[in-house]
N, CA and C of each residue as an Amber inpcrd file, in Angstrom:
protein
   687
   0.8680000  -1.1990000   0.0000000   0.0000000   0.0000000   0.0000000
   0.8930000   1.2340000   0.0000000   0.3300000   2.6420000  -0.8330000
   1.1450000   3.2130000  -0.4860000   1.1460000   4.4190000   0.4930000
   2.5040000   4.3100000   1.0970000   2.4100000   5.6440000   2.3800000
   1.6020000   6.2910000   2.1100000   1.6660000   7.2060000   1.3230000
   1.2600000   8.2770000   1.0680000  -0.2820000   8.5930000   1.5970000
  -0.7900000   6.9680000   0.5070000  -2.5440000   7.0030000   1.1090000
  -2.3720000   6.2110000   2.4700000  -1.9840000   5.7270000   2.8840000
  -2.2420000   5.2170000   4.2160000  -2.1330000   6.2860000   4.8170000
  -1.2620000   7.2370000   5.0910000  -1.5300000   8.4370000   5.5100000
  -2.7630000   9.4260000   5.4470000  -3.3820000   9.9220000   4.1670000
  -4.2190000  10.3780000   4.0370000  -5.3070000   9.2860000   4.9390000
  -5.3930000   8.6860000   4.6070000  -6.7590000   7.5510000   5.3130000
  -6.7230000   7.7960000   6.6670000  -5.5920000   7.8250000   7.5710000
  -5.1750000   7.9590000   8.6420000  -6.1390000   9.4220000   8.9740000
  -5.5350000  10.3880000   8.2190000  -5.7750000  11.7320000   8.8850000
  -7.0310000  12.0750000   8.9370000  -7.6270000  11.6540000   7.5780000
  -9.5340000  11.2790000   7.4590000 -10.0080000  10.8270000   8.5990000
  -9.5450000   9.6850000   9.2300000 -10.1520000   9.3010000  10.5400000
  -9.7710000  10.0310000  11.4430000  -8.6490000  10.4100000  11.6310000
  -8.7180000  11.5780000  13.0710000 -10.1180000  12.8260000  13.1650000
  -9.8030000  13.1480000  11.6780000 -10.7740000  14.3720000  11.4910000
 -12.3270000  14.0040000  11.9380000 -12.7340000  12.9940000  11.4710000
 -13.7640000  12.3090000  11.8830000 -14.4530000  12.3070000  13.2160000
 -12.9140000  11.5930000  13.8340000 -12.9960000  11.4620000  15.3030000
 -13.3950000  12.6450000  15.8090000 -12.6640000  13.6230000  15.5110000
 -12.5080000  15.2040000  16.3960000 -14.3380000  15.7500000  15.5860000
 -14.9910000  15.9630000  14.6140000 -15.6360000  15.8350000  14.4310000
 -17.2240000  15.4610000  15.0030000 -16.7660000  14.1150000  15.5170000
 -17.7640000  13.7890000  16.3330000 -17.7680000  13.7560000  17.8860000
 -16.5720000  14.3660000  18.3860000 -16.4600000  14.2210000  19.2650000
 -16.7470000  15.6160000  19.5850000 -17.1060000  16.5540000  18.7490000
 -17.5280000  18.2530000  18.5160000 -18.7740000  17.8630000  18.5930000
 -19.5760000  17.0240000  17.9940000 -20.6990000  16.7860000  17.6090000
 -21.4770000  16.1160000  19.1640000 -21.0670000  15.6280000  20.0400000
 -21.1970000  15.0840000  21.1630000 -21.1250000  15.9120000  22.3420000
 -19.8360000  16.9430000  22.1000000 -19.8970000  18.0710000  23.4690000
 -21.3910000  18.8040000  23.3080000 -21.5470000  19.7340000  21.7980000
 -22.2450000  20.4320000  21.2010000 -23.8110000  19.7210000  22.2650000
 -23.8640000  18.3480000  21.8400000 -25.3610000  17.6250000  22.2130000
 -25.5410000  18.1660000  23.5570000 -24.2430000  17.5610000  24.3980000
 -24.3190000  17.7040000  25.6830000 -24.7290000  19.5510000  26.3850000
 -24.0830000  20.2590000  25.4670000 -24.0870000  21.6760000  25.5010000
 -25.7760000  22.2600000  25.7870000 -26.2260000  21.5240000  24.6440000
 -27.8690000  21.6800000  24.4380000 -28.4300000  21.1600000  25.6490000
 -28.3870000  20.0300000  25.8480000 -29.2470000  19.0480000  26.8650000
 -28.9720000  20.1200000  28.4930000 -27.6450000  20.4630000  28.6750000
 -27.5850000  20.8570000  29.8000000 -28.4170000  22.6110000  30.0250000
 -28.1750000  23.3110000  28.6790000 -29.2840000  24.1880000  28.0900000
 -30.7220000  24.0660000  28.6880000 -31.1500000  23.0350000  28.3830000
 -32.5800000  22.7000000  28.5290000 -32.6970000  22.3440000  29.8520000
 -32.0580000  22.0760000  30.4840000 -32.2710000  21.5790000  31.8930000
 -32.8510000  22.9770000  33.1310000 -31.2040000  23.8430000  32.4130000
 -31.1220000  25.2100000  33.1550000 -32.0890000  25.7700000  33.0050000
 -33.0640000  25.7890000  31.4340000 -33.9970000  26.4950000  31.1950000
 -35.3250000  25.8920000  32.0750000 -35.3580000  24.7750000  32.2580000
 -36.4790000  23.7630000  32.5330000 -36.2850000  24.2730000  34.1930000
 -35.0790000  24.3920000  35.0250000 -34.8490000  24.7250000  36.0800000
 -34.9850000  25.9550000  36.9290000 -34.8070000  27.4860000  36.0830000
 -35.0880000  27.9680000  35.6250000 -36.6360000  28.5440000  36.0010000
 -37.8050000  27.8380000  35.3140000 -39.0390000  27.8840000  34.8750000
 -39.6360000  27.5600000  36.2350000 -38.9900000  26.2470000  36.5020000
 -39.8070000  25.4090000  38.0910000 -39.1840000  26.5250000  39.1800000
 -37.8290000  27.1170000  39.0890000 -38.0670000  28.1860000  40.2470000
 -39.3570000  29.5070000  40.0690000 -39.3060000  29.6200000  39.0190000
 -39.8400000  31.0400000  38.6190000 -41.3620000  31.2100000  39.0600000
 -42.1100000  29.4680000  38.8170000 -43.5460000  28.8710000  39.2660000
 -43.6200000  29.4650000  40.6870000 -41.8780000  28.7380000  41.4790000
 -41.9970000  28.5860000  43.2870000 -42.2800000  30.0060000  43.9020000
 -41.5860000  30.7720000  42.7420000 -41.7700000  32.4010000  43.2580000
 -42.8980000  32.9930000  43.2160000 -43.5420000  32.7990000  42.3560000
 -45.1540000  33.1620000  41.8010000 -46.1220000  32.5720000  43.0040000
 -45.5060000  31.0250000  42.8480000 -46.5380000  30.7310000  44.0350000
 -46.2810000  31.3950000  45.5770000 -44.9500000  31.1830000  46.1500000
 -44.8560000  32.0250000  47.2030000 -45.3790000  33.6610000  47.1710000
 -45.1990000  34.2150000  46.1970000 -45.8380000  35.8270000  46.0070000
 -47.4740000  35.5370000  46.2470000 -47.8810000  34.8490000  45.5930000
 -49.3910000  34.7460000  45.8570000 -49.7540000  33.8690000  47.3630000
 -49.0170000  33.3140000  47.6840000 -48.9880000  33.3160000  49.7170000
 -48.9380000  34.4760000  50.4380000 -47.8340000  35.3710000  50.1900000
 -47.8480000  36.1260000  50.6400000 -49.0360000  37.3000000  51.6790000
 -48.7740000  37.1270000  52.5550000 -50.1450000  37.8290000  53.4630000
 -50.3930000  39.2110000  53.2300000 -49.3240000  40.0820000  52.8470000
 -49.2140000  41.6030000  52.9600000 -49.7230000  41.7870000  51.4840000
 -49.0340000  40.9250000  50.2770000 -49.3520000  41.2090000  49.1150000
 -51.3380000  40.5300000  48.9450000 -51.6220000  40.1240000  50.1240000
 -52.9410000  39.4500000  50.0010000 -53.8690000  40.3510000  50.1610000
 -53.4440000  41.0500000  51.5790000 -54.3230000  42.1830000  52.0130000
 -54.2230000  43.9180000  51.0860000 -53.4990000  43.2340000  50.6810000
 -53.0030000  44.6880000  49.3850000 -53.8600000  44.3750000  48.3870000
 -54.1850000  43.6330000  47.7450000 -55.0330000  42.9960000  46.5930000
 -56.3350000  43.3990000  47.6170000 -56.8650000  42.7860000  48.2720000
 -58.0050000  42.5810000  48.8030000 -58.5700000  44.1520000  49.1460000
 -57.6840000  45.0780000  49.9460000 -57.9920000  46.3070000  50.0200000
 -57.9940000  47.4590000  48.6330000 -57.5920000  46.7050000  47.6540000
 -57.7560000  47.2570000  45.9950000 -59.1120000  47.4320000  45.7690000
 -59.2020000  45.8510000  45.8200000 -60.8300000  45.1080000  45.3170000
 -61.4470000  46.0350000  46.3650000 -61.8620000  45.8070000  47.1660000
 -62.6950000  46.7830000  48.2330000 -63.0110000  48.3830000  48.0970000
 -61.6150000  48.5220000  47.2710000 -61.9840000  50.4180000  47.5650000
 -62.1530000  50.2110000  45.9480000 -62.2230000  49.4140000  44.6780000
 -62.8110000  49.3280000  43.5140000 -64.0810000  49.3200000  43.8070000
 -64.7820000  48.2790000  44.6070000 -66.4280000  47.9230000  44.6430000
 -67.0410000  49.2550000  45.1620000 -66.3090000  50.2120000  46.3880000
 -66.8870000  51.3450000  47.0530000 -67.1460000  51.9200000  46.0360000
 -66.0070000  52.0850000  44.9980000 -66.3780000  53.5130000  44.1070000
 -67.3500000  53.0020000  43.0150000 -67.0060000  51.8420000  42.3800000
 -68.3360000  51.3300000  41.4650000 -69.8020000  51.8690000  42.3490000
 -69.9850000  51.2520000  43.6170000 -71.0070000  51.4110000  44.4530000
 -71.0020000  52.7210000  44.5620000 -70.8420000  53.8300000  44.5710000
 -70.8030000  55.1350000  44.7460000 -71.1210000  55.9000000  43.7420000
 -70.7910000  55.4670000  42.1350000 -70.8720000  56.0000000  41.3210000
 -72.4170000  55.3190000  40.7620000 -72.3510000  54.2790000  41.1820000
 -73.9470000  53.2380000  40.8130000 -74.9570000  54.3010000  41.4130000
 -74.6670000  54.5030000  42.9330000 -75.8140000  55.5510000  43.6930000
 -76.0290000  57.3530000  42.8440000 -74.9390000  57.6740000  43.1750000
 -74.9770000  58.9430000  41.5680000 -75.5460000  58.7730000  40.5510000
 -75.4550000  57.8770000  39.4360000 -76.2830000  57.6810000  38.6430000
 -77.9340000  57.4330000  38.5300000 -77.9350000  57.0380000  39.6940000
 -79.9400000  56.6860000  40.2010000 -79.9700000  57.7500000  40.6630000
 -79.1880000  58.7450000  41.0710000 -79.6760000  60.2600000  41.2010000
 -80.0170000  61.0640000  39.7650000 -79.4810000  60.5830000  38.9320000
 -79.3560000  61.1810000  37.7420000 -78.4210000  61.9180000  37.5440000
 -76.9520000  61.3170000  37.9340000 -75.8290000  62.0810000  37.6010000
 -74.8510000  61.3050000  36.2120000 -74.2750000  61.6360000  35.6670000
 -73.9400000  61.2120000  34.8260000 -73.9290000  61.6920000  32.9970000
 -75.3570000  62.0300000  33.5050000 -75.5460000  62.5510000  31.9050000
 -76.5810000  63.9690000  32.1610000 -76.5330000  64.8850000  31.3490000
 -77.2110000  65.7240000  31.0020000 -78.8740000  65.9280000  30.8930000
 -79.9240000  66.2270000  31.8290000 -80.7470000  65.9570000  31.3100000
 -81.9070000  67.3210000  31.3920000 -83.0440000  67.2970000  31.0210000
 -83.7180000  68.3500000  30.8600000 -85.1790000  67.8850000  31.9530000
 -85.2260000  69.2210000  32.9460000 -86.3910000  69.0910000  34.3600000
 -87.2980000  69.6230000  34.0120000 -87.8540000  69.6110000  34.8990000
 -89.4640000  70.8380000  34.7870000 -89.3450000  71.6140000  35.9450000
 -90.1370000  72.5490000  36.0520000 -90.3910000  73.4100000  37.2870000
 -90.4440000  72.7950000  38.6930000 -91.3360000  71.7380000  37.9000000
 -91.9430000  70.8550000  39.6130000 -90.7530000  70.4540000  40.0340000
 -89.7010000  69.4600000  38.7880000 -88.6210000  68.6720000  39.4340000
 -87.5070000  70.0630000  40.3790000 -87.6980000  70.9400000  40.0870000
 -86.4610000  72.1310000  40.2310000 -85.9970000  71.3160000  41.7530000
 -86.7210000  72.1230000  42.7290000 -85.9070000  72.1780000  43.8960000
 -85.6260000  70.1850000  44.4230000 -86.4220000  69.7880000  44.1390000
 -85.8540000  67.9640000  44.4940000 -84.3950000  67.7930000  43.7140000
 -84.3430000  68.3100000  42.5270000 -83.1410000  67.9630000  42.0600000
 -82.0020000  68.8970000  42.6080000 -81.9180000  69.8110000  42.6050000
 -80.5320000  70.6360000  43.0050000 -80.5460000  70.6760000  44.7040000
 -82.0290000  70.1290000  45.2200000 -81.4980000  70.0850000  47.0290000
 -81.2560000  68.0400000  47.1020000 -81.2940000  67.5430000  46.2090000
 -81.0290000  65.7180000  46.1100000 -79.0720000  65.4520000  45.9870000
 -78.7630000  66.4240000  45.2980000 -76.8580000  65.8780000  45.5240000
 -76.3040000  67.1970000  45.9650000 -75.0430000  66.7470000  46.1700000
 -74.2560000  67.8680000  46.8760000 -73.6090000  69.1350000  45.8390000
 -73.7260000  68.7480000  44.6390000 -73.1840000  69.5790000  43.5250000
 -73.9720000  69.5700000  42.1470000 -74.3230000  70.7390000  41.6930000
 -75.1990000  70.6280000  40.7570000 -75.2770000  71.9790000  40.0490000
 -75.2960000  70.9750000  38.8790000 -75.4860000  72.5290000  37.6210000
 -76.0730000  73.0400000  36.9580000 -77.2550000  73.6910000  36.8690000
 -78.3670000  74.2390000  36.1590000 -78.3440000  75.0820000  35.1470000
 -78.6930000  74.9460000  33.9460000 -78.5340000  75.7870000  32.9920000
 -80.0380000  76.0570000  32.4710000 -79.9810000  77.3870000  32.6470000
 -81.4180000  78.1270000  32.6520000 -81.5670000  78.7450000  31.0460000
 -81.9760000  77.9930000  30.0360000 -82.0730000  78.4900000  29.0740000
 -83.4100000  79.1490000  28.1190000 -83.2450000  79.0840000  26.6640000
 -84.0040000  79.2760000  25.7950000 -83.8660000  78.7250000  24.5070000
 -85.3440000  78.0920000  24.0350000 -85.0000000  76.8840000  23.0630000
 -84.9960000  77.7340000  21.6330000 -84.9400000  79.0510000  21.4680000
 -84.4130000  79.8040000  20.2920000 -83.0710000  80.5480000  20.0540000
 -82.6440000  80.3960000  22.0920000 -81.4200000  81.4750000  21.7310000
 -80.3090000  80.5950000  21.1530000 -79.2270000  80.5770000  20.3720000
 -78.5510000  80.3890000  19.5930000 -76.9520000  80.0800000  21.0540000
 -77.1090000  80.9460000  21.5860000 -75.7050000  80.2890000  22.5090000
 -76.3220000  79.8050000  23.5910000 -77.4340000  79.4860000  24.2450000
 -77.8290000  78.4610000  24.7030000 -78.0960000  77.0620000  23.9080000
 -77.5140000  76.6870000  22.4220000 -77.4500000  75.7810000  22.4880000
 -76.2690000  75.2750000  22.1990000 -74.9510000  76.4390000  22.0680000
 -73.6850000  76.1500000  22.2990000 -73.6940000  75.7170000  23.7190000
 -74.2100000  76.2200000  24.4110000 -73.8560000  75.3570000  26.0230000
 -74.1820000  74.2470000  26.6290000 -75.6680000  74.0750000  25.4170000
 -76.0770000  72.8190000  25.6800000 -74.8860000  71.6930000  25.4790000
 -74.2100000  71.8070000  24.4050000 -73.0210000  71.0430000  23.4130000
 -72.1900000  70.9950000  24.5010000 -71.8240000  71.9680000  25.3090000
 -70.4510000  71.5010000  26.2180000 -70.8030000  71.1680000  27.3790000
 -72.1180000  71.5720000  28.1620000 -72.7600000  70.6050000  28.9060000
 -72.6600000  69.2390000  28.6930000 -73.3160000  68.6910000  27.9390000
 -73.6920000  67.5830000  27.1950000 -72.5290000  66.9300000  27.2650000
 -71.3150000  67.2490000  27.0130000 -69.8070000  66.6470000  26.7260000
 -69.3030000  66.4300000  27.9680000 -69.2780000  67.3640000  28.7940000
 -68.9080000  67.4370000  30.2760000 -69.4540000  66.4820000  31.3680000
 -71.1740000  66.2560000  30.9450000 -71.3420000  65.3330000  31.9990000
 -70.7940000  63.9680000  32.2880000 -70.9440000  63.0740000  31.2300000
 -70.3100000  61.9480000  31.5980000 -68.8430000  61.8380000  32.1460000
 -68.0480000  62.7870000  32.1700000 -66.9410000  62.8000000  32.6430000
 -66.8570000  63.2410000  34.3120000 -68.0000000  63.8470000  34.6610000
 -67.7930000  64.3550000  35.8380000 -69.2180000  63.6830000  36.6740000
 -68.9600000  62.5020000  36.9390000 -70.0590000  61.9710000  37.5210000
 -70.6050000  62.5110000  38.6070000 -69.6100000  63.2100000  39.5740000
 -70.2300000  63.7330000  41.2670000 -71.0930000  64.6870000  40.6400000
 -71.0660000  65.2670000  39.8670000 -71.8150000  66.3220000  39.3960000
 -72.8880000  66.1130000  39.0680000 -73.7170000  66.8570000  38.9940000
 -75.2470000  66.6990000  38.8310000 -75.4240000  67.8530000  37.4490000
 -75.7430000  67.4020000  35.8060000 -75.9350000  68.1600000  35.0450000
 -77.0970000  68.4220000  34.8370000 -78.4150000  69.4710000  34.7660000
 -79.6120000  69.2350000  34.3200000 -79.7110000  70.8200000  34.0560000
 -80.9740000  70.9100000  33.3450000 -81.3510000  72.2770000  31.9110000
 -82.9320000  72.0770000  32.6620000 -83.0150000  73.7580000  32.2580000
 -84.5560000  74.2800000  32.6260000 -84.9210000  75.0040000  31.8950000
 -86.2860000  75.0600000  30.8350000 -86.5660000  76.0160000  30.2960000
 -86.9280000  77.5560000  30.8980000 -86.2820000  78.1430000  30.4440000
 -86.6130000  79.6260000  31.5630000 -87.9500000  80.1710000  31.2880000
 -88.5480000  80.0140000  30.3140000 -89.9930000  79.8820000  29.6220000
 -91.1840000  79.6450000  30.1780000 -90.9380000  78.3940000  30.5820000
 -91.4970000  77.5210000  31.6800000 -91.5250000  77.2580000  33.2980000
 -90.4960000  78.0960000  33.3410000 -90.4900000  78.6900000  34.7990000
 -89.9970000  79.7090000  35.7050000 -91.2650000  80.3830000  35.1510000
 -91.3850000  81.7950000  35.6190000 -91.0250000  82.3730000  37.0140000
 -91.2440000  81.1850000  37.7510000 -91.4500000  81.1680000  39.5890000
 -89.7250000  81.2990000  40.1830000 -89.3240000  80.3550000  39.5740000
 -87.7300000  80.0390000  39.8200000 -86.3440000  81.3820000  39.2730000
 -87.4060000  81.7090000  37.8970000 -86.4010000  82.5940000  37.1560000
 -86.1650000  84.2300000  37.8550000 -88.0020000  84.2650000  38.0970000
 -87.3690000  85.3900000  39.4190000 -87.0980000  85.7980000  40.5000000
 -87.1650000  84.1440000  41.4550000 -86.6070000  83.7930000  42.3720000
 -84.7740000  84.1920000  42.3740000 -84.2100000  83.5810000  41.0330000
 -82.9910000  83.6540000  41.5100000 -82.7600000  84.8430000  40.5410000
 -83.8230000  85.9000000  39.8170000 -83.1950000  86.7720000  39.0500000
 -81.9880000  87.1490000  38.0200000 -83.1770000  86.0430000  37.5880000
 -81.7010000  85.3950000  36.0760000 -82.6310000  86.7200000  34.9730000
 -81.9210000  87.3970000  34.6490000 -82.1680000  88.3010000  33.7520000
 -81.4950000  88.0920000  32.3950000 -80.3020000  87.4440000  32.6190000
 -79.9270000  87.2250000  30.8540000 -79.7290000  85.8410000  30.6650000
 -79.9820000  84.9780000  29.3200000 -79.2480000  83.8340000  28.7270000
 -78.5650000  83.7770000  28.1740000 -77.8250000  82.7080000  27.9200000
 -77.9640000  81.3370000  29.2290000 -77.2360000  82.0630000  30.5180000
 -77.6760000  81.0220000  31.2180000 -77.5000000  81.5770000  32.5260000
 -77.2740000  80.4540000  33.1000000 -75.8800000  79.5070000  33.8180000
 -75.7620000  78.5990000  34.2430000 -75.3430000  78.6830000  35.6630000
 -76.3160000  78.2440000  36.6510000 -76.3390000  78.8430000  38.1360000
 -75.9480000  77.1990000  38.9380000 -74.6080000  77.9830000  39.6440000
 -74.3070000  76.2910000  40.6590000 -74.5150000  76.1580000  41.8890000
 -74.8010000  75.3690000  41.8190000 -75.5790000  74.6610000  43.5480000
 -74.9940000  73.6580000  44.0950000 -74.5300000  74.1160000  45.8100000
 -73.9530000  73.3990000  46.0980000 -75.0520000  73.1540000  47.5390000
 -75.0520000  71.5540000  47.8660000 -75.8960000  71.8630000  49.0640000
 -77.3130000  72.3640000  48.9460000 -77.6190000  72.6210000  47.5880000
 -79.0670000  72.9040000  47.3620000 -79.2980000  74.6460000  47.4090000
 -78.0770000  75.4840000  48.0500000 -77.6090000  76.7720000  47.5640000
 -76.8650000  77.3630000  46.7260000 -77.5300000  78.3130000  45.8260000
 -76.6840000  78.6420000  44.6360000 -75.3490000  79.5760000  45.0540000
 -74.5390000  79.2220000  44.6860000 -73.3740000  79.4560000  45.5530000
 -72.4750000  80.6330000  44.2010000 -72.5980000  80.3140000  42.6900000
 -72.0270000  81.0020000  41.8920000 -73.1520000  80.9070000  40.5030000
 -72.7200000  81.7880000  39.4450000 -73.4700000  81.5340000  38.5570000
 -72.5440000  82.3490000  36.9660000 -72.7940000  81.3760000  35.5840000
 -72.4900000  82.0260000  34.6860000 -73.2500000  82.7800000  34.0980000
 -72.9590000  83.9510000  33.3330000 -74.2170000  84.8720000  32.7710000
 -73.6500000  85.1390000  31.5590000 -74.4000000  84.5060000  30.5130000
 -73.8290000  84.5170000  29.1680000 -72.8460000  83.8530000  29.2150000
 -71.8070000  84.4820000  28.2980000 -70.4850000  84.1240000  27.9030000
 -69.2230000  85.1230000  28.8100000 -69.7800000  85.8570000  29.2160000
 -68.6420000  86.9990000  29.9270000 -67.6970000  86.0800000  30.6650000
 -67.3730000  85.3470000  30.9220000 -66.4770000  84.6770000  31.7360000
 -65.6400000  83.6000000  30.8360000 -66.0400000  83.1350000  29.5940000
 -65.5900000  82.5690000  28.4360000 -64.9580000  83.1060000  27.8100000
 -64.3190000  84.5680000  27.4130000 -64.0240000  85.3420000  26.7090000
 -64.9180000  86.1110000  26.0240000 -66.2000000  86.2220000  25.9820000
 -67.4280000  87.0340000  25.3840000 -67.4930000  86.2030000  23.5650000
 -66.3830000  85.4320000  23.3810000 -67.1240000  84.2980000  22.3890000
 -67.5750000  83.3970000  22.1410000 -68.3300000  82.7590000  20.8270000
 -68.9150000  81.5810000  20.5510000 -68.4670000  80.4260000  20.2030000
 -66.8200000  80.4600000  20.1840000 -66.2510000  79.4750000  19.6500000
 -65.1790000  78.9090000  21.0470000 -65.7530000  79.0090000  21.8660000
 -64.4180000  78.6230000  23.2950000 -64.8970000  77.1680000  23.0880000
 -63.6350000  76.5140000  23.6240000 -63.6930000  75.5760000  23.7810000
 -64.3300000  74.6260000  25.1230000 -64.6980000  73.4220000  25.2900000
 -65.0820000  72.5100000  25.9040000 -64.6160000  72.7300000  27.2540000
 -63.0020000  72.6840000  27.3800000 -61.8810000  72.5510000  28.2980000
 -61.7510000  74.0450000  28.9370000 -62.1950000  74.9380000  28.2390000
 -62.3970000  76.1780000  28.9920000 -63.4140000  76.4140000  29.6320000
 -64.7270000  75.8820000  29.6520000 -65.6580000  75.5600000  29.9900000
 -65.2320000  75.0080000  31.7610000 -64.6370000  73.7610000  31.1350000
 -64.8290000  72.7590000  32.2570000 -63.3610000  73.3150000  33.0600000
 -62.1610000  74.3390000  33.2970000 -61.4960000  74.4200000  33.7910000
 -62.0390000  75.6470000  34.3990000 -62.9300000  76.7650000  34.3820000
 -63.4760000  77.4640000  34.9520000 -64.4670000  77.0570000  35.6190000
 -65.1520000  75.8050000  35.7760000 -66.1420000  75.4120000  36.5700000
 -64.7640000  74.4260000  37.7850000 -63.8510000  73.9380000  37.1940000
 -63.1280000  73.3750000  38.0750000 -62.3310000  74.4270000  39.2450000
 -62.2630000  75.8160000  38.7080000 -61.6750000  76.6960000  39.4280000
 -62.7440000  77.3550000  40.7960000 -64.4470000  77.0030000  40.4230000
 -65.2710000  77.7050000  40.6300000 -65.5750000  76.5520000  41.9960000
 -64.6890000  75.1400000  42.0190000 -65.1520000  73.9000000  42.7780000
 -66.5210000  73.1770000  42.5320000 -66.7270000  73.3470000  41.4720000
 -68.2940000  72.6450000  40.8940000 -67.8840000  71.6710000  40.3040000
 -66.5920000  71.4710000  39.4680000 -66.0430000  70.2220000  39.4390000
 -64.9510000  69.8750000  39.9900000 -64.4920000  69.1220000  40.0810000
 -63.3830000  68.0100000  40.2500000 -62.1580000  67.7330000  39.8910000
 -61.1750000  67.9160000  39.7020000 -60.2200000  67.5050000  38.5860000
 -59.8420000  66.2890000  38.6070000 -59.8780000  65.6400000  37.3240000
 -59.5900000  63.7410000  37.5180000 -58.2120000  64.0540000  37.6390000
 -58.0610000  62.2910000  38.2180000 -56.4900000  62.0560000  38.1930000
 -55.9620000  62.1670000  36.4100000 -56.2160000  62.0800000  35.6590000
 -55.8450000  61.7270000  34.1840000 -55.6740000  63.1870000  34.0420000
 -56.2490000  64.2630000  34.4880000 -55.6020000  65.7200000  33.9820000
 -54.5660000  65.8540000  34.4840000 -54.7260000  65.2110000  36.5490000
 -53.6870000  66.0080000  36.7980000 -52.2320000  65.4180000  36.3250000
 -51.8890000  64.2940000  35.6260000 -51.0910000  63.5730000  35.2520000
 -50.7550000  64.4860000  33.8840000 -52.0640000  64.4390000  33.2480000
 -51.3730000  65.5910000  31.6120000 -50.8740000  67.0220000  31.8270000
 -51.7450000  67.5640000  32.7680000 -50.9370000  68.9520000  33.7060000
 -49.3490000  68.4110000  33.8320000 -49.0370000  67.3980000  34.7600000
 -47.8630000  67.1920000  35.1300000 -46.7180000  66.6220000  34.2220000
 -47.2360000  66.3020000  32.9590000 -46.1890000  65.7250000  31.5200000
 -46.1400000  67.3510000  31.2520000 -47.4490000  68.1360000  30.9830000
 -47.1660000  69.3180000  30.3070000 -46.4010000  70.3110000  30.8800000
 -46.0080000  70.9060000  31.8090000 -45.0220000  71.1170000  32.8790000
 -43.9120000  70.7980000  33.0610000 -43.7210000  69.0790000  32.9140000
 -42.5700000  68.7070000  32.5680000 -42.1100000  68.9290000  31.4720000
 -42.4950000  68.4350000  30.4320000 -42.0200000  68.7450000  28.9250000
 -41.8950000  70.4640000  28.8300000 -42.3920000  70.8160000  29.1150000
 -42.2600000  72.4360000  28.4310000 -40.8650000  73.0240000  29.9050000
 -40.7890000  72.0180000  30.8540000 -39.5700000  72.5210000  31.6140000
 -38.2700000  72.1590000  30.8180000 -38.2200000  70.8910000  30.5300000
 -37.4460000  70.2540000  29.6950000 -37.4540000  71.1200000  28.2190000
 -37.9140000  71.9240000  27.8560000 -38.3040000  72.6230000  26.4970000
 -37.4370000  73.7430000  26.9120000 -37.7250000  74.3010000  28.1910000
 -36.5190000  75.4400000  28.3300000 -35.2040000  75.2870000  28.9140000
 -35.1810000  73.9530000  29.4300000 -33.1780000  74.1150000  30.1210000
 -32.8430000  73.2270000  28.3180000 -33.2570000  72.8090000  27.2530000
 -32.9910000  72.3940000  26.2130000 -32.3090000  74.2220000  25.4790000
 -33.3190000  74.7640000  25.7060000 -33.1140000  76.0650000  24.9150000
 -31.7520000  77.3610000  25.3820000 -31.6560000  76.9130000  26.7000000
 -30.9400000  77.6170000  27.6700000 -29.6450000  76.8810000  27.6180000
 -29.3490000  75.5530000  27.0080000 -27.8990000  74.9590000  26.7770000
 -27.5190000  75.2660000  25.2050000 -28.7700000  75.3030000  24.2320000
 -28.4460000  75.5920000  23.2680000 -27.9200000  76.9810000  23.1370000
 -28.5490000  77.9970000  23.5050000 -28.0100000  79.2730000  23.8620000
 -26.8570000  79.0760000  24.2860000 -26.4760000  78.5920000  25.2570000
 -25.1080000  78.6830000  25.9380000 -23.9950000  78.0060000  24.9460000
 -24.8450000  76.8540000  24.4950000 -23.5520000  76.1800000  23.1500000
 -23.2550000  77.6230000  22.3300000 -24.1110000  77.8950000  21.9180000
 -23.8590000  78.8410000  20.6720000 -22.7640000  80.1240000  21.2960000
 -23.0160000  80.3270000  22.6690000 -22.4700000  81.6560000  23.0810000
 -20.8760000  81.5770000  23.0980000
């Protein structure tokens, strides 16, 4: 035979060898992979389950649920008052409704005047958002007794009651800017200033990005300045 190939044949099988013996760590590499991962997983269960033992994290959950059901239950009772949405009374209903919740908003209108039914529109938008509130509309037309009781002389005229006493009142637009095109949010941030509404948590969070960002808007402007200087 000759050297030469007995040699080659030779080195073929080493390569082989080393080969599979790559091919065998590699397996082992994997398998022990899967174990760690599999090991891994069964701690990760033990933790989950011990977290959900947990007594403090129990009574933390449980006092969630509890002050969730109060406010569902709270907001359920508001609504059978008729809070929630916008609606239109009569004379008779007047005083049961604004002496029945603690906050309430009356808008004393007219079904021809033209910016009483811009207010209807941001009424209308406002209530469902502000449930403690009590929204309801009176024709001023129709009740003669009430209108010069509280001496509403111009429309609209949106008078707030707190406690079943009118405590403030809008007259026209003078407090809007004297126009027809204000917005919703101007509306509802002058009744929030006036304490007839509320401010949700979700404003005061966009208040607090908008504040931030526009702080961040000026030390941005105040380094750029300074780069340039």
């Amino acid at each position: 035979m000759d050297p030469n190939s007995v040699k080659s044949t030779l080195s073929n099988l080493a390569f082989g060898n080393v080969m599979a013996a790559a091919a065998r760590d590699y397996q082992k590499e994997l398998l022990a992979q899967e174990k760690a991962q599999a090991s891994a997983s069964v701690n990760q269960e033990v933790d989950l389950d011990e977290l959900m033992d947990d007594p403090e994290l129990e009574k933390l959950h449980a006092d969630r649920l509890a002050a969730l059901k109060k406010e569902a239950e709270k907001r359920q009772a508001l609504k059978n008052k008729g809070h929630g949405e916008y609606r239109e009374i009569t004379e008779g209903d007047f005083l049961g409704e604004v002496t029945g919740s603690q906050k309430v908003i009356c808008h004393f209108y007219h079904r021809e005047f033209y910016r009483c039914k811009i207010m209807d529109k941001h009424l209308k938008s406002l209530a469902p958002r502000h449930v403690d509130t009590k929204f309801i509309k009176l024709d001023a037309e129709n009740s003669p007794f009430f209108v010069a009781k509280l001496a509403i002389k111009t429309l609209p005229c949106v008078i707030l009651f707190r406690d079943g006493i009118a405590t403030d009142r809008l007259i026209g637009f003078q407090d809007l800017g004297g126009k027809d095109d204000f917005a919703t949010q101007t509306l509802e941030n002058l009744l929030i200033r006036k304490g007839i509404l509320s401010k949700s948590k979700g404003d005061e969070d966009e208040e607090d990005d908008y504040h931030e960002n526009k702080s961040r808007a000026v030390r941005s402007s105040v380094m750029v300045d300074s780069d340039s200087d």
